[in-house]
N, C-alpha and C positions, 0 to 999 in steps of 0.2 A: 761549507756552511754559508750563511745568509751574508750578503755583503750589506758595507755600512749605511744607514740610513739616510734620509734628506729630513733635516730641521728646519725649522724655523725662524727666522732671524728675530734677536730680537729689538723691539722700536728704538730704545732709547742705545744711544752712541756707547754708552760705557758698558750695559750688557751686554752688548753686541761685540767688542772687543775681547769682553771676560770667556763672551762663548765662542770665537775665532780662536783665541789662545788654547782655549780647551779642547779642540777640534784637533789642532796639531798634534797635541800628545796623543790624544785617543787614538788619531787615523792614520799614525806613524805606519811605515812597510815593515812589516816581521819579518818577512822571505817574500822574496821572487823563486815561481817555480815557471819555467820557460818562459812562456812570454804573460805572465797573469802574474799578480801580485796578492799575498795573505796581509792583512790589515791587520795591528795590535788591535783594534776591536773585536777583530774576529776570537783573537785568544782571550780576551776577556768574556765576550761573551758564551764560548766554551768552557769558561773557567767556572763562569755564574750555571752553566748550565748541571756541570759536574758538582756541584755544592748545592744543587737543587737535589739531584738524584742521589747521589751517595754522602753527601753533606762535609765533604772535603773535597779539594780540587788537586790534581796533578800540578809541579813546576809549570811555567811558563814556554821551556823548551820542548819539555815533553805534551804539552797542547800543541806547540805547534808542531812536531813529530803527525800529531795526531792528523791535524789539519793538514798537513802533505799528503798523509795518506788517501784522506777522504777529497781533494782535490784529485788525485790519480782515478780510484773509485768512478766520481763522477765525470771524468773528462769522460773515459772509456762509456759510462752509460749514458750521458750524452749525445757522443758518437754514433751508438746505437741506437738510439730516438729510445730510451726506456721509456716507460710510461711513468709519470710521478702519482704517487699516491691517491685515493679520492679523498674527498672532504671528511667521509662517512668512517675511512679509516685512519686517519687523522684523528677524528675527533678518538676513534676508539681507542688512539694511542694513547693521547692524552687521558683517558679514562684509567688505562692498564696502567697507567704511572700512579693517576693518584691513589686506584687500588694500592700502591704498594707500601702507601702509608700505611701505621693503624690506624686512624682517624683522618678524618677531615682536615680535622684542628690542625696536625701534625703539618701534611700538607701546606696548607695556606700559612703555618707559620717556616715551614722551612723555603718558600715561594719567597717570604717577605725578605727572608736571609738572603736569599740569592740575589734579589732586588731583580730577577725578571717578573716582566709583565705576560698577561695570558698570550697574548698576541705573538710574543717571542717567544715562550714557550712552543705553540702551538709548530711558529716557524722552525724550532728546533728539532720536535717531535716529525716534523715532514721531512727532514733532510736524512735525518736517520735513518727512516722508514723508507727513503730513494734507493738508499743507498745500501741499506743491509738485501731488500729487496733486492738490487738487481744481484750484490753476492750471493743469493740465495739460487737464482735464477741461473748463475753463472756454473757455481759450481756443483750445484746438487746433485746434477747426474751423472758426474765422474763419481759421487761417493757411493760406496757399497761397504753394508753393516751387513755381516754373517749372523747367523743364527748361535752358534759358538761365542762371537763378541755381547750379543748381549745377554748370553747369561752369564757369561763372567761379569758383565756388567753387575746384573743383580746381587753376583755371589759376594763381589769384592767392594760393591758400595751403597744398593742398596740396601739389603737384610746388616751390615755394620750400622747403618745409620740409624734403621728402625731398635737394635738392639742399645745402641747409643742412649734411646731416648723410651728405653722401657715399653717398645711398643712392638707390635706384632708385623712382621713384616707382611706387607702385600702378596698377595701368590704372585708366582712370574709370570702368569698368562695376561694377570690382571694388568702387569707394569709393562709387557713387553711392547707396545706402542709409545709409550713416554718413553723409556730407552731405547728405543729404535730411532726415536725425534732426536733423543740429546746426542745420542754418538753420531747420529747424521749434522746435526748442525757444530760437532766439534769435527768433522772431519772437513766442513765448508770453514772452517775457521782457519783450520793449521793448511788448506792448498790455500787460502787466503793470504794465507803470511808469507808463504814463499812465493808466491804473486808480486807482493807488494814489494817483498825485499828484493827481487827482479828487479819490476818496475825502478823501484827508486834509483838502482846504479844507471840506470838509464837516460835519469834527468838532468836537465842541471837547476839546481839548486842552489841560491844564495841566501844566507843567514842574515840578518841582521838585528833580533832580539838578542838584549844582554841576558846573557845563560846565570845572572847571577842573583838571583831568589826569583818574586811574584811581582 
């Protein structure tokens, strides 16, 4: 994710201290992973990001779990000259999130919660998008969805769910494309995991956030 910003100092000698002092705590080392370093910023600003999207945030250790992983992630797509996102679909990210308010309102009031601004939202939304992107890229075409897996699909979650909610379930000709998407991107998920959990015995890794709250 985004590394930490460049501020501005400020004129007068005693704010200028107040914001040095403040610096320190924020830009503390959470972990060294080889020769790169995660910033307590960075897990805050994870943290603000996860309380934007699902309006709670993980511990502190499990962001920076997170943040190892997605360091791994991108070294690898790095290495491979990925291509990062365009602006266009950026922007579209940004959009499919705030779709996923009901309202506007909703939105801009759980934005204010987080206390990110658009600008970092925006940055957030492109890292994600790097980086789910090249997994996508990576492992799609080891994954094969049988014809058999997705109607079990349908039989054992979607026609429950539509029954759930008093509603008629979809024929399966009509969902067999959206269940072909969802078992393909849970099958990129779980060679993902044993990926990473590879990966990880690999590195070295040093801790230095206290594991003991937020």
């Amino acid at each position: 994710m985004p590394r930490h910003g460049n501020f501005v100092l400020a004129a007068l000698l005693a704010l200028g201290a107040t914001y040095a002092r403040s610096q320190e705590v924020l830009d503390q080392i959470a972990a060294r992973v080889e020769n790169d370093i995660i910033l307590l910023s960075e897990v805050r600003t994870l943290s603000k990001y996860q309380m934007l999207v699902d309006g709670k945030s993980e511990t502190d250790g499990a962001i920076l779990d997170r943040l190892i992983d997605q360091w791994i992630v991108r070294s690898e797509a790095d290495t491979a000259r990925f291509p990062h996102p365009a602006h266009v679909e950026i922007a579209h990210g940004v959009e499919h999130l705030q779709a996923s308010f009901a309202s506007p309102e909703e939105y801009q009031a759980r934005k204010k919660q987080s206390g990110l601004s658009d600008k970092e939202i925006d940055r957030m939304v492109a890292g994600q998008l790097y980086l789910s992107n090249y997994l996508d890229s990576r492992f799609r075409p080891a994954v094969q969805v049988s014809a058999k897996q997705v109607e079990d699909f349908y039989q054992e979650a979607v026609v429950p769910r539509a029954k759930t909610h008093n509603q008629k379930p979809p024929a399966l000709d009509a969902s067999r494309e959206y269940i072909q998407e969802a078992l393909t991107q849970r099958g990129i998920n779980e060679q993902a995991d044993v990926w990473l959990k590879e990966s990880r015995g690999r590195l070295h890794v040093e801790k230095f956030l206290k594991e003991n709250g937020k």
